[in-house]
N, C-alpha and C positions, 0 to 999 in steps of 0.2 A: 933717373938712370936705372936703379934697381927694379923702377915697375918695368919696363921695356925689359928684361933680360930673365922676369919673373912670368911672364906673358906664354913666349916661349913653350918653357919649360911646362905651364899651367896645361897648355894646350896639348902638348904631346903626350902628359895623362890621362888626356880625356883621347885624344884619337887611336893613339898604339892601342890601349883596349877594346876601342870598338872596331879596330880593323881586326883584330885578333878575335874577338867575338864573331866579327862575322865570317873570318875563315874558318870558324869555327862549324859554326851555323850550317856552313857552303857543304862541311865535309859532312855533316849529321845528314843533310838532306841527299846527299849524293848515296850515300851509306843504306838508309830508309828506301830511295829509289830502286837500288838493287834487291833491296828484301822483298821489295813489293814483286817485281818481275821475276822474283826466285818461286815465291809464293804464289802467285799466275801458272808458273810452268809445274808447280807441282799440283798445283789443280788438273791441268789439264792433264797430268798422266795419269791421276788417280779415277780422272770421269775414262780416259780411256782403258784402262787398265776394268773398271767396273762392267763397261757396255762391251769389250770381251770376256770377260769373265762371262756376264748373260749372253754372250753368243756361244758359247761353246755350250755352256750348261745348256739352252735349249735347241740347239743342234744334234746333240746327244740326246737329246727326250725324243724329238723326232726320230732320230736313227733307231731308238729302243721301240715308240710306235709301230715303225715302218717293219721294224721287224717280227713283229706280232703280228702286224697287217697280214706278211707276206705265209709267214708261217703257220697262221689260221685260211691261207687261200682265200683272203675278201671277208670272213663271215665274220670276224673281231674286229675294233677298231676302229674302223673306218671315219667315226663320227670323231673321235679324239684326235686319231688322224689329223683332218682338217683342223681340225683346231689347232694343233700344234703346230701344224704348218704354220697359220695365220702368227703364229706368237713369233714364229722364229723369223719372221716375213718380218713383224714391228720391229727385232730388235736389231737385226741386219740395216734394216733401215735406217737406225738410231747411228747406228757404227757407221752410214754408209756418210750420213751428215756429219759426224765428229771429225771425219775424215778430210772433208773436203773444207771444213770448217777451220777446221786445225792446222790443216797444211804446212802454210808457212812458217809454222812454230815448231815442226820436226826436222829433224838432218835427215838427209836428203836417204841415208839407208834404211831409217824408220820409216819412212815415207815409201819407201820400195816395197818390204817389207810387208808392210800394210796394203800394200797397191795386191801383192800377190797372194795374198789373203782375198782382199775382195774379189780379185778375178777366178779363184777356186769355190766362191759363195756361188758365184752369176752360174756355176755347173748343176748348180742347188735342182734347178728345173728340169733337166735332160734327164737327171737322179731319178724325182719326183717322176716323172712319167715313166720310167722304167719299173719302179715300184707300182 
C-alpha cells in the first residue's frame, strides 16, 4: 500500500522539474530569438547609415570637383572629375541595392524617406551635363 502512494509522489519530482526546466528553456530561447532579430536590425542601420555617410561624403568631393572644373572654364580637373564621378556612381549604387534589399525591414516613413533621397540622386545626370 505504501509503495502505490510512494510512486505518485516519486513521479511528480521528477516531472514538475522538468516541465518547469523546460518552461524555462521555452522562455531563454524566446528571449535569445528577440536578441537575435534586435541585433539583425541594428546591423542593418549601421550598413545603412555607413553607405550614406559614403554617399554624402563623395557627393560633396564631386560637388567640390565640379566646381573647380567650372571655375577653371574646362582646363582643371577634368580627369579627377570623371573619376569621381565613377566613385560616387559605385556608391549610389551600393545605397541603391541596400535599399531595395532592405525594404521590408523599414517602416514605411524610412522607406519614403529614403525613396526621396534616391529620386533627387537620379537629378545627379541633368546636374552632370549642365556642369
Amino acid at each position: 500500500m505504501s509503495k502505490l502512494r510512494l510512486r505518485p509522489l516519486l513521479g511528480g519530482m521528477v516531472v514538475i522539474p522538468c516541465v518547469v526546466a523546460s518552461l524555462l528553456a521555452l522562455q531563454w530561447a524566446r528571449d535569445r530569438h528577440g536578441s537575435s532579430e534586435e541585433a539583425q536590425s541594428l546591423e542593418r542601420m549601421a550598413q545603412l547609415a555607413v553607405v550614406i555617410g559614403d554617399l554624402l561624403h563623395e557627393t560633396q568631393k564631386e560637388r567640390g570637383a565640379s566646381s573647380v572644373y567650372l571655375s577653371s572654364k574646362g582646363s582643371k580637373f577634368s580627369e579627377q572629375l570623371k573619376a569621381q564621378r565613377l566613385a560616387t556612381d559605385q556608391v549610389r549604387i551600393r545605397f541603391v541595392e541596400i535599399l531595395e534589399d532592405q525594404r521590408t525591414h523599414w517602416p514605411a516613413h524610412v522607406v519614403a524617406t529614403l525613396e526621396l533621397a534616391n529620386s533627387s540622386l537620379r537629378d545627379i545626370e541633368s546636374r552632370r551635363r549642365q556642369v
